[in-house]
C-alpha positions as CSV (number, residue, x, y, z in Angstrom):
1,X,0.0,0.0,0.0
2,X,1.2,3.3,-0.8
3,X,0.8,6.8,0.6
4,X,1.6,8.8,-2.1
5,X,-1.7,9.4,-3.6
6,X,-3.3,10.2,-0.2
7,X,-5.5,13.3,-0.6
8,X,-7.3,15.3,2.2
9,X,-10.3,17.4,1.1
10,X,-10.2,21.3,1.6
11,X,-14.1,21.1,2.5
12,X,-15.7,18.2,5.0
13,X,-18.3,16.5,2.4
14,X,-21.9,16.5,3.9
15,X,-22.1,12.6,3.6
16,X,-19.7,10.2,5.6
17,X,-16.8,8.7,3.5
18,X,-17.6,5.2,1.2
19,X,-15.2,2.9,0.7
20,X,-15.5,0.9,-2.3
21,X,-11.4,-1.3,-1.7
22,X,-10.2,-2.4,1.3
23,X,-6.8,-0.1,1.2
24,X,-9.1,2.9,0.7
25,X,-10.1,2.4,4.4
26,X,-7.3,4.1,6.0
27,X,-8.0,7.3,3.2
28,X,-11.6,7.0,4.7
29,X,-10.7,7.2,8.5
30,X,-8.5,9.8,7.9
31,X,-11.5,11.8,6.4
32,X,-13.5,11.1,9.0
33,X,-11.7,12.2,11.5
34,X,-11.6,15.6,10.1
35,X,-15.1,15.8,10.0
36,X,-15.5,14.5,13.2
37,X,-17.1,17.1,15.5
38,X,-15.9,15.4,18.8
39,X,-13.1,14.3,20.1
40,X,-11.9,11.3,17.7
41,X,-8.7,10.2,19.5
42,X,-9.8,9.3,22.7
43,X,-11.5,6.1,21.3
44,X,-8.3,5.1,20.0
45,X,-5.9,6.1,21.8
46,X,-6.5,5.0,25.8
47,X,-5.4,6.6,29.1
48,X,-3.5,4.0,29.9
49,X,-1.5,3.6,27.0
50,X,-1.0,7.2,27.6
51,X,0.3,6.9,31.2
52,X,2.0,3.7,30.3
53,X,4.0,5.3,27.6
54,X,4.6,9.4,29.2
55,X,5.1,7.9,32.7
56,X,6.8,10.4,34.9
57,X,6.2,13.3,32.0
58,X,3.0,13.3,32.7
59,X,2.8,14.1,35.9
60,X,3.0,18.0,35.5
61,X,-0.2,18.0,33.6
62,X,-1.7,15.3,34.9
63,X,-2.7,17.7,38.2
64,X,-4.7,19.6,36.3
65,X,-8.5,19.7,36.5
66,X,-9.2,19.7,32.9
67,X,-6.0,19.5,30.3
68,X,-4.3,16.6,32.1
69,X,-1.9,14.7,29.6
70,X,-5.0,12.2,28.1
71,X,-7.0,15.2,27.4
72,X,-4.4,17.4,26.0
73,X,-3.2,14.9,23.6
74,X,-6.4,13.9,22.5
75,X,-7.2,18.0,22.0
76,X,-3.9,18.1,19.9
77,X,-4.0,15.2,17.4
78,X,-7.7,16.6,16.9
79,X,-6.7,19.8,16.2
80,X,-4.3,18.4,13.4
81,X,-6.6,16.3,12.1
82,X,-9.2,18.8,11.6
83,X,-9.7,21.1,8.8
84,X,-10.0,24.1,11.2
85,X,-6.8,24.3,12.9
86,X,-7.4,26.8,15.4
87,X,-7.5,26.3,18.6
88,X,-10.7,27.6,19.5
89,X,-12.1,24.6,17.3
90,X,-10.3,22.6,19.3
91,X,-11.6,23.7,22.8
92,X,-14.9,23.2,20.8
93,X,-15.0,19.8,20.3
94,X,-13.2,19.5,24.1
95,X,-16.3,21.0,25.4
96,X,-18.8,18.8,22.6
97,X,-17.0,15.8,24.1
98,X,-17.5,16.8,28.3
99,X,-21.1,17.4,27.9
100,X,-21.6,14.1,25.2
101,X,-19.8,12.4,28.3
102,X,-22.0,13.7,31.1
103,X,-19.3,16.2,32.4
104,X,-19.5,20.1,33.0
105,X,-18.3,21.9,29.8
106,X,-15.3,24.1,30.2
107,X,-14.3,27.5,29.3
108,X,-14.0,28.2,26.3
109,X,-11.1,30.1,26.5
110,X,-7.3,28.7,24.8
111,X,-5.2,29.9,27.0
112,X,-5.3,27.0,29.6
113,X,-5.1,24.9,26.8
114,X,-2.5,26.4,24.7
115,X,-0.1,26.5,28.5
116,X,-0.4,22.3,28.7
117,X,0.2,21.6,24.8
118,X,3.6,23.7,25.5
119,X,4.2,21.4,28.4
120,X,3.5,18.1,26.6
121,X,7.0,16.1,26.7
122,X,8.2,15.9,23.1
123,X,10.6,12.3,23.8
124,X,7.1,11.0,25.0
125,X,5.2,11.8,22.2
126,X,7.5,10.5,19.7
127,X,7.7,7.0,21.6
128,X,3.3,7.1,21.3
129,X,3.9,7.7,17.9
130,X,6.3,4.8,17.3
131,X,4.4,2.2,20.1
132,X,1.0,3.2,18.0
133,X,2.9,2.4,14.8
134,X,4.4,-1.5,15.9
135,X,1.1,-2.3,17.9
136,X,-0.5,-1.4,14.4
137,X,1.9,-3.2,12.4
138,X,1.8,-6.2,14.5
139,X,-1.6,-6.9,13.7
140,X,-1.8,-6.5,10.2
141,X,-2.8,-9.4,8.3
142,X,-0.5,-11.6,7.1
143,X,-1.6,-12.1,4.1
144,X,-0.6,-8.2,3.5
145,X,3.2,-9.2,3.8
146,X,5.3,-9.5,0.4
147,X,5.7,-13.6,0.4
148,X,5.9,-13.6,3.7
149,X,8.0,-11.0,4.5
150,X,7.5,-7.8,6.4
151,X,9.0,-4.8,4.4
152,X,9.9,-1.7,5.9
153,X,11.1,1.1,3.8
154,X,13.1,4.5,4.7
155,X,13.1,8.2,3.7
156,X,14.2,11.7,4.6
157,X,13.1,15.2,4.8
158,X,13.4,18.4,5.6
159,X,11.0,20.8,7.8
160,X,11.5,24.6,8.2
161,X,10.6,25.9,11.8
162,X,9.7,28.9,13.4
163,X,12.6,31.2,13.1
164,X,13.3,31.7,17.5
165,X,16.6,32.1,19.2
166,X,15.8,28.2,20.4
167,X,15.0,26.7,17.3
168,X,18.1,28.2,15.5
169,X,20.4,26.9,18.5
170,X,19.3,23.4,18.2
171,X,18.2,23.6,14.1
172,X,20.5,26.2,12.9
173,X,19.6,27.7,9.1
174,X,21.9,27.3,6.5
175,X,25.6,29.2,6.8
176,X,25.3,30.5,3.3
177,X,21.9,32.4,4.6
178,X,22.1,35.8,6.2
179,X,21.0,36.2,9.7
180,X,17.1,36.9,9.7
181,X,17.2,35.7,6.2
182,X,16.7,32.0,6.8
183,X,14.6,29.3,8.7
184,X,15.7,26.9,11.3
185,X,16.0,23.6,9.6
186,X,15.1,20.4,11.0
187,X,16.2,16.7,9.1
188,X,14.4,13.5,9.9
189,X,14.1,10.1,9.0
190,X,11.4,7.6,8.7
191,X,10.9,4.0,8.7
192,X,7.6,2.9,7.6
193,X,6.1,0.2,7.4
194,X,5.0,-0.7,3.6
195,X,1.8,-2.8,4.4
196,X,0.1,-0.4,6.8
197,X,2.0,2.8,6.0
198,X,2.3,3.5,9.1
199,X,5.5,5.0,11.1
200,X,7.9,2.6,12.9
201,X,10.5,4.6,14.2
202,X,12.0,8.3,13.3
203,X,15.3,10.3,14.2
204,X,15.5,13.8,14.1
205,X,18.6,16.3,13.9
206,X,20.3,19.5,12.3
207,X,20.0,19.9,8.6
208,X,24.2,20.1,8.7
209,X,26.8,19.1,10.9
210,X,28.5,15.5,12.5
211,X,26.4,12.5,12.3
212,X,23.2,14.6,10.7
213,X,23.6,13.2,7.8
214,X,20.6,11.0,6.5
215,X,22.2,7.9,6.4
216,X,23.8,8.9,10.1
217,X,20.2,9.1,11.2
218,X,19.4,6.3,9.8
219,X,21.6,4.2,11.5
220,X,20.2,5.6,15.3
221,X,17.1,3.7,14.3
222,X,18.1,0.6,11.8
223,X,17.7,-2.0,14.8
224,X,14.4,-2.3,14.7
225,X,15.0,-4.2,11.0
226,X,15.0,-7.6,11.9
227,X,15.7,-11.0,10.5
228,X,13.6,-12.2,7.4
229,X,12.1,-8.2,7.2
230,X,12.8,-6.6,3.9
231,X,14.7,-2.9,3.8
232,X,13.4,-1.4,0.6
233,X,14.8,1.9,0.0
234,X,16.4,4.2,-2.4
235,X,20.7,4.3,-3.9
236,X,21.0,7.0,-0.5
237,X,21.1,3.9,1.8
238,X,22.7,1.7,-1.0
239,X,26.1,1.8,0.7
240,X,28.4,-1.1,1.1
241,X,28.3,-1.0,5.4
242,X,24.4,-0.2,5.1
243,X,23.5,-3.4,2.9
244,X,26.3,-5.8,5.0
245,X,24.8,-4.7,8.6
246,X,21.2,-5.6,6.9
247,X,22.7,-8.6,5.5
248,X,24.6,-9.7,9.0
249,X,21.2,-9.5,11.1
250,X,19.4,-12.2,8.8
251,X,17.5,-9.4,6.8
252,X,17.2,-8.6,3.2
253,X,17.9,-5.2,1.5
254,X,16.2,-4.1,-2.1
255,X,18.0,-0.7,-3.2
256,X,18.8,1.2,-6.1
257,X,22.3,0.5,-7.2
258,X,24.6,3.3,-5.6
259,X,25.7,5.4,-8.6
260,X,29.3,5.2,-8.3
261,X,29.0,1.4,-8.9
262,X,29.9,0.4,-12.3
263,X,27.4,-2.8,-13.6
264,X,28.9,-5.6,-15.7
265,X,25.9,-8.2,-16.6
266,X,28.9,-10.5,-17.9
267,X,30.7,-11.4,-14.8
268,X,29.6,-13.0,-11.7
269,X,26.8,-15.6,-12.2
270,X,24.1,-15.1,-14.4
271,X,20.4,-16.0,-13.7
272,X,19.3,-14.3,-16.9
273,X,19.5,-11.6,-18.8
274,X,20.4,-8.9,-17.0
275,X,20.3,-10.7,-14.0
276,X,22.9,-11.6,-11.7
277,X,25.0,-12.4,-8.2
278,X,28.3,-10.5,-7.5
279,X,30.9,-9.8,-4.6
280,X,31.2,-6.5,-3.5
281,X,34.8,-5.9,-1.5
282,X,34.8,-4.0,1.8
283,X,35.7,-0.6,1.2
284,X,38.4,1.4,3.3
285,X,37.2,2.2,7.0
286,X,35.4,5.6,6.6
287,X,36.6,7.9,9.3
288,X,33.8,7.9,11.4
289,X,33.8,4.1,12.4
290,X,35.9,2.8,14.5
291,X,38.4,-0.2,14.0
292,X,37.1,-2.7,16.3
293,X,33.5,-1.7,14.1
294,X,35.7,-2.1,10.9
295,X,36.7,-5.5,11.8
296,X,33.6,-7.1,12.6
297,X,32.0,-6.6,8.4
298,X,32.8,-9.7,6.3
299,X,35.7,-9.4,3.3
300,X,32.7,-9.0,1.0
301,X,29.1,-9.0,0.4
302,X,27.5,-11.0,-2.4
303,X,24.5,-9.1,-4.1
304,X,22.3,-9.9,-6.8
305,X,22.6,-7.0,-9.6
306,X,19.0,-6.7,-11.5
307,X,18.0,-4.3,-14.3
308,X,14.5,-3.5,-14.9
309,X,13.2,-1.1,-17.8
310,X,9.8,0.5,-16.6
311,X,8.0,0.7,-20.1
312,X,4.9,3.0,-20.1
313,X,2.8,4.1,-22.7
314,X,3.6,8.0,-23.9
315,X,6.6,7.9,-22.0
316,X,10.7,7.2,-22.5
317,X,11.8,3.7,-21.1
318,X,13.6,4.0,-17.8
319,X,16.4,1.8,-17.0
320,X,16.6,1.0,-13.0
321,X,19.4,-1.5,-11.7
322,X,18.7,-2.8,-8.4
323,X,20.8,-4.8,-5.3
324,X,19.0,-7.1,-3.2
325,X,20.1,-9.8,-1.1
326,X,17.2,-12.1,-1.8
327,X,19.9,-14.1,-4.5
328,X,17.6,-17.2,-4.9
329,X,16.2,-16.8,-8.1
330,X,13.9,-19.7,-7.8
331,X,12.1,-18.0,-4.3
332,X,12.4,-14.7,-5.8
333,X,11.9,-14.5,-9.4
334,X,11.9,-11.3,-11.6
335,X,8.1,-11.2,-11.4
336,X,8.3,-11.3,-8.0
337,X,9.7,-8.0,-7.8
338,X,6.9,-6.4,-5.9
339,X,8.5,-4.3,-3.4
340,X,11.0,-2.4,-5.6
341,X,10.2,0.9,-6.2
């Protein structure tokens, strides 16, 4: 399942959402909840798995008499979700949800509520995120795995942030920008999860600087990649120490071909045309890893070399060599080649 043709309407639609395929349904709930005039997280996401996953974070806002940490959150993702992003919509739909639960409505004032979202731990709320995203995961169908495997894919961006004398500490903007001329800048990193779409695990850091690279990033989260998964992803996370630490774990890797390799469908040993295994030598130690690191990567790496011409109608042929570790051409056949982008 893919995300990239999700759309969000500009308007709610007057009639609930139909959907017609069982991958539309995710599309569907997300539409819903923007129409949703109540409080749509907190039938999804429970206090408990709240306390269980702030723990001593909450405490500051869990004294208060309205916007403890359950209620703030659920105010928040709300908020997001909707298609009025103010937060006097969401106070709203806080007060729609008190008296649809038999409570006293509040005020309808922000400002209490716009004091706890400030105080809402941001560590915490990126391990919700991630716990929501493998409880999710976990049970998914089987049947929605590619032959059996689950395949998780990466990606980067950046996100510009409000230009404040904290944000540019912590995210500084771009040297070649004038001061006041530029945004903080903020990198991150992604694992998804290709069957659900939903997120596994995320790093964040500065756009520029030691170990902020994507790859760098990358690596603070790779361990969640276990045996038998599948890391699909594109030639930026093709390098040699990337695909042998996939490879030493038990799991598989399908990238585009780094584009400093050189392809030669003639050597190694052919499965077809333009199909074949190769050894990849261990490079030189980059400078960042240490020896006793250095020392524990094979000689080499064998990797299957495919090429694949994407032919459609109106438009040139593209050419796309891929590296996988999935070598046995019997299991995995050229048809087979489901998860590559």
């Amino acid at each position: 399942m893919s995300l990239g043709n999700l759309t969000l309407p500009n308007t709610p639609s007057k009639e609930a959402p139909v959907c017609h395929h069982p991958f539309d349904s995710f599309r569907c709930r997300v539409q819903h909840a923007r129409q949703h005039g109540d409080l749509y997280f907190a039938a999804l996401i429970s206090k408990e798995t709240i306390a269980s996953v702030f723990g001593n974070a909450s405490a500051i806002l869990d004294s208060a008499r309205v916007y403890n940490t359950s209620v703030t959150l659920w105010v928040f993702l709300s908020q997001v979700m909707s298609i009025h992003h103010g937060c006097v919509s969401a106070v709203a739909k806080l007060i729609t949800h008190r008296v649809a639960n038999n409570q006293t409505a509040c005020s309808a004032e922000t400002g209490a509520y716009c004091i706890a979202r400030d105080k809402i731990d941001e560590q915490s709320m990126q391990r919700l995120v991630t716990a929501s995203g493998l409880a999710i995961e976990d049970s998914s169908p089987d049947h929605w795995r590619w032959l059996g495997h689950r395949v998780i894919t990466a990606d980067g961006a950046t996100v510009t942030m409000a230009d404040t004398s904290e944000n540019q500490a912590a995210y500084p903007q771009l040297s070649s920008q004038a001061p006041g001329c530029g945004f903080p800048i903020l990198r991150v990193v992604v694992l998804f999860a290709l069957s659900t779409g939903v997120v596994l695990d995320m790093a964040m850091g500065r756009y520029k600087g030691k170990f902020t690279h994507e790859v760098s990033l990358f690596r603070q989260i790779d361990a969640i990649i276990e045996e038998t998964d599948v890391f699909l992803a594109d030639r930026a996370y093709a390098g040699w120490f990337e695909m042998a630490r996939m490879i030493q774990r038990g799991a598989h890797v399908v990238v585009r071909k780094h584009q400093l390799r050189k392809s030669d469908f003639r050597t190694g040993i052919r499965y077809g045309k333009d199909d074949h295994s190769i050894q990849i030598d261990k490079p030189a130690r980059p400078d960042w890893m240490s020896i006793e690191e250095y020392e524990t990567y094979p000689d080499f790496i064998t990797i299957r070399e495919i090429r694949i011409r994407v032919e459609n109608n109106g438009f040139r042929t593209r050419e796309i060599i891929v590296h996988t570790s999935l070598s046995d051409d019997t299991e995995y056949t050229r048809r087979h080649r489901g998860p590559v982008p």
